[in-house]
C-alpha positions in Angstrom: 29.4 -73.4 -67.2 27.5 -70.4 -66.0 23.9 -70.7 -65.4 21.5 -68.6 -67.5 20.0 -66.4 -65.0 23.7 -65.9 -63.9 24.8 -64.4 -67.2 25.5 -61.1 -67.5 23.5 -59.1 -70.3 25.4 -56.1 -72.0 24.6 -53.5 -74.2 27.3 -51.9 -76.0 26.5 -48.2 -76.2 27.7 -46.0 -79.0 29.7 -43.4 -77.6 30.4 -40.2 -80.4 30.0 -37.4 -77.6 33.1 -36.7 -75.7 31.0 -35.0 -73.2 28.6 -38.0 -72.5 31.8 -40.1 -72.1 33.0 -36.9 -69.7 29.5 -37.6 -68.0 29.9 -41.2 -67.1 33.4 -41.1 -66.4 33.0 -38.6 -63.7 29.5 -39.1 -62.5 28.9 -42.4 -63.1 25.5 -42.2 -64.9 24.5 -42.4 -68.8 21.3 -41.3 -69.9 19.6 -44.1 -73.0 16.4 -42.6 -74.0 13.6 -44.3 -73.0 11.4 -45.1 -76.0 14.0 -46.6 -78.4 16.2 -48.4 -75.4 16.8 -51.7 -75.8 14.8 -54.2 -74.4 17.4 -54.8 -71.7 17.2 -51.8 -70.5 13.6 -51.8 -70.2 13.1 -55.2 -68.5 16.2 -54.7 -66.1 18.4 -57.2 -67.3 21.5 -55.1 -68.2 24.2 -55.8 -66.0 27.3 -54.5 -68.4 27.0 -50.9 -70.1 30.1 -51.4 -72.8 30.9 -47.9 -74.4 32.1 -48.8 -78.2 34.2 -44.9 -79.1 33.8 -43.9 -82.6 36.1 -41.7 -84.6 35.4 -38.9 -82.5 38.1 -40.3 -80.1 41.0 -40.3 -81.6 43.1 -42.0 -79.0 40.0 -44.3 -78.4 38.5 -44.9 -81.7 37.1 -47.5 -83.0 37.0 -49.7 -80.1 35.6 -50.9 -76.6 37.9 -50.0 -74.0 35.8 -49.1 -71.3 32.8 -50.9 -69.5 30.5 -50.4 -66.6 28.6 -52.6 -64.0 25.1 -51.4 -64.0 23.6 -50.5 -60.6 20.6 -49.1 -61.0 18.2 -48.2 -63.8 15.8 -44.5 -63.0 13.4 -43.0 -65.5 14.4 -39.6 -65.0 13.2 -36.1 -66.9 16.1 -34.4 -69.2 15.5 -31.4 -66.9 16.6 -33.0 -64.3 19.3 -34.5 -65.7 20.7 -30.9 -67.4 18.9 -28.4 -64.8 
């Protein structure tokens, strides 16, 4: 049985934008906005990002097929994000 400060905490993101999927496919980053992230986010406890597609995936929809380990967490400005 795992140990609770060994579990991993995930957040399942909704994913409807096929260019935010794009984004953290190929560049391995997803951007949560800071005042209504979860409180996993905020503390640093994420380890799992799940990405839950909705219908705008047709291939995809409606389900969780893709996941990432989280690495790091940076407060970043949407400027520098999309210079």
């Amino acid at each position: 049985m795992a140990n609770k400060k060994q579990a991993n905490t995930v957040l399942v993101a909704i994913m409807n934008s096929k260019s935010d999927f794009e984004i953290a496919r190929k560049e391995g980053w997803y951007r949560i906005p800071v005042k209504p992230a979860p409180m996993i986010v905020k503390n640093g406890t994420i380890h799992i990002i799940a990405f839950y597609h909705t219908k705008a995936f047709e291939e995809y929809r409606y389900s969780i097929r893709f996941y990432a380990i989280v690495k790091r967490i940076s407060i970043v400005g949407r400027e520098e994000l999309f210079p």
